[in-house]
C-alpha positions as a Markdown table, in Angstrom:
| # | Residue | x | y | z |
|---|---|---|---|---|
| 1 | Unk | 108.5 | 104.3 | 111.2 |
| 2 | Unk | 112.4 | 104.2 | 111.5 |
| 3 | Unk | 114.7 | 104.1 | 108.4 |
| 4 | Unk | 118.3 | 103.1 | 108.0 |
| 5 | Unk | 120.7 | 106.2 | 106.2 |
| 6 | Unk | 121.2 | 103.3 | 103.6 |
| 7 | Unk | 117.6 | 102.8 | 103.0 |
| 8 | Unk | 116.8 | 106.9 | 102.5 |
| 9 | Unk | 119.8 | 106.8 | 100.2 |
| 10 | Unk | 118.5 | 103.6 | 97.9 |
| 11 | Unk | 115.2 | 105.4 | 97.9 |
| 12 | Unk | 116.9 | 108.6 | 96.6 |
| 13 | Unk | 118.7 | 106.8 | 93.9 |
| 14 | Unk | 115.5 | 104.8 | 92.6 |
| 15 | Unk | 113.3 | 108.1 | 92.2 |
| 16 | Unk | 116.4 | 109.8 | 90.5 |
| 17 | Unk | 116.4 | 107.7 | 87.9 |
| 18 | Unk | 112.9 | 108.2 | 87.3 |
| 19 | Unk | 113.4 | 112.3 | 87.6 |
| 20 | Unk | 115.8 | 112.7 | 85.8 |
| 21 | Unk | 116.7 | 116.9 | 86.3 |
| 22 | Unk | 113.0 | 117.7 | 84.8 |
| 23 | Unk | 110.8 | 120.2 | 86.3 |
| 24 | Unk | 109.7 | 119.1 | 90.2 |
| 25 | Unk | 106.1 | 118.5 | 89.3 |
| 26 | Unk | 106.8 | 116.1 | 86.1 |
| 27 | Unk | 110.0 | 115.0 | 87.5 |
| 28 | Unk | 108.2 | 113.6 | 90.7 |
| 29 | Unk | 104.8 | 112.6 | 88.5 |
| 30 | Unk | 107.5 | 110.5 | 86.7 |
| 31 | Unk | 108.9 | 109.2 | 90.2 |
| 32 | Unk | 105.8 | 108.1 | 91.0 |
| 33 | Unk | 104.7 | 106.2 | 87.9 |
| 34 | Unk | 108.1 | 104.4 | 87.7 |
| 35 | Unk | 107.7 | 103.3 | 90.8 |
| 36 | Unk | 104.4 | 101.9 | 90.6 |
| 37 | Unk | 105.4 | 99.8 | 87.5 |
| 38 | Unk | 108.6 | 98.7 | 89.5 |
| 39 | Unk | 106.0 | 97.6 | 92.2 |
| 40 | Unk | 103.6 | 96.4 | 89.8 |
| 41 | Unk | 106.3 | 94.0 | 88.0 |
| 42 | Unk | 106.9 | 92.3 | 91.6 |
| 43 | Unk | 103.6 | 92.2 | 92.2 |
| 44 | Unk | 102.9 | 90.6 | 88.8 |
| 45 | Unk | 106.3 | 88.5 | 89.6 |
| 46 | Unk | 104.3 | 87.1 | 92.3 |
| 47 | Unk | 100.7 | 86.6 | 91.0 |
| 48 | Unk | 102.4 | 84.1 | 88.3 |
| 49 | Unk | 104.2 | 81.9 | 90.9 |
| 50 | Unk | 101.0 | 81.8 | 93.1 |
| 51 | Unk | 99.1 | 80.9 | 90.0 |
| 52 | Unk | 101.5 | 78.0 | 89.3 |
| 53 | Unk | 101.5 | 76.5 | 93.0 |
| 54 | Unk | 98.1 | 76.5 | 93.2 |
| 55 | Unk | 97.7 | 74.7 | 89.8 |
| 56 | Unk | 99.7 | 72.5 | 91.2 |
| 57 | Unk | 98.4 | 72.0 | 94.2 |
| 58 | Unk | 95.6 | 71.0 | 92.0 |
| 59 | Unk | 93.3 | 74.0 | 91.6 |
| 60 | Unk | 91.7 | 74.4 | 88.4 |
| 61 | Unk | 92.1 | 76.8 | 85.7 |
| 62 | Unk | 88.7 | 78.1 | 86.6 |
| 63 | Unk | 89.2 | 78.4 | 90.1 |
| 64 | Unk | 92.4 | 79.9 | 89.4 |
| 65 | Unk | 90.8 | 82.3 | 87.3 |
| 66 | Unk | 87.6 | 83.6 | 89.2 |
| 67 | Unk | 90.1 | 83.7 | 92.1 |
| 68 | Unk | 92.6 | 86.6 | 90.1 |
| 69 | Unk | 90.2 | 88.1 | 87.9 |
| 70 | Unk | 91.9 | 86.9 | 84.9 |
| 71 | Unk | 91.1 | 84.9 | 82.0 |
| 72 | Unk | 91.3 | 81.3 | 81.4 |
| 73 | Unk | 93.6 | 81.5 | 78.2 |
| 74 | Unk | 95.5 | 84.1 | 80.3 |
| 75 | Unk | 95.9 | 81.7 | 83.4 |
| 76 | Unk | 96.3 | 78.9 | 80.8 |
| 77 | Unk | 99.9 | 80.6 | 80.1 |
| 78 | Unk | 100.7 | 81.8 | 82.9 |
| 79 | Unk | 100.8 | 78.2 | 84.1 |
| 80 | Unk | 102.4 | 76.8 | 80.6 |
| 81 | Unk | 105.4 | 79.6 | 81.3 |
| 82 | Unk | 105.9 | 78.6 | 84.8 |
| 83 | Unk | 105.8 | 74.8 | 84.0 |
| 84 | Unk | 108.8 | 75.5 | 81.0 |
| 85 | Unk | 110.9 | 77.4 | 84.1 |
| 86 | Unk | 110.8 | 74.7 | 86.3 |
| 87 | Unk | 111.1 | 71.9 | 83.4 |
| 88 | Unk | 114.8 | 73.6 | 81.9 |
């Protein structure tokens, strides 16, 4: 794999914020995790409008759950938030 200059450098500049000048091992440990979380919101991000298109799409709660490994109640809201973002 290739990388642009500016690509490196936005790299750089996300796992400096997470390292913050402490020690190489903990400051790169601390990389790492913020990272993941960063990743983990999009991914989360994501999930929820998935969840919402295929409730709407006309999937049920129940499929929708067995399919992501969540709960009903938690599917349930998921779909109740996305419905108030598109409704304002």
């Amino acid at each position: 794999m290739s990388y642009t200059e500016a690509e490196v450098s936005a790299a750089v500049v996300r796992m400096d914020k997470y390292r913050s000048g402490l020690d190489y091992e903990i400051g790169t440990a601390l990389a790492v995790v913020g990272l993941s979380a960063e990743r983990a919101d999009k991914e989360r991000a994501i999930r929820g409008d998935m969840i919402w298109i295929a409730h709407q799409a006309g999937a049920s709660l129940r499929q929708i759950a067995e399919a992501s490994g969540l709960g009903r109640r938690t599917v349930t809201a998921i779909v109740e938030r996305a419905s108030a973002r598109t409704d304002s």
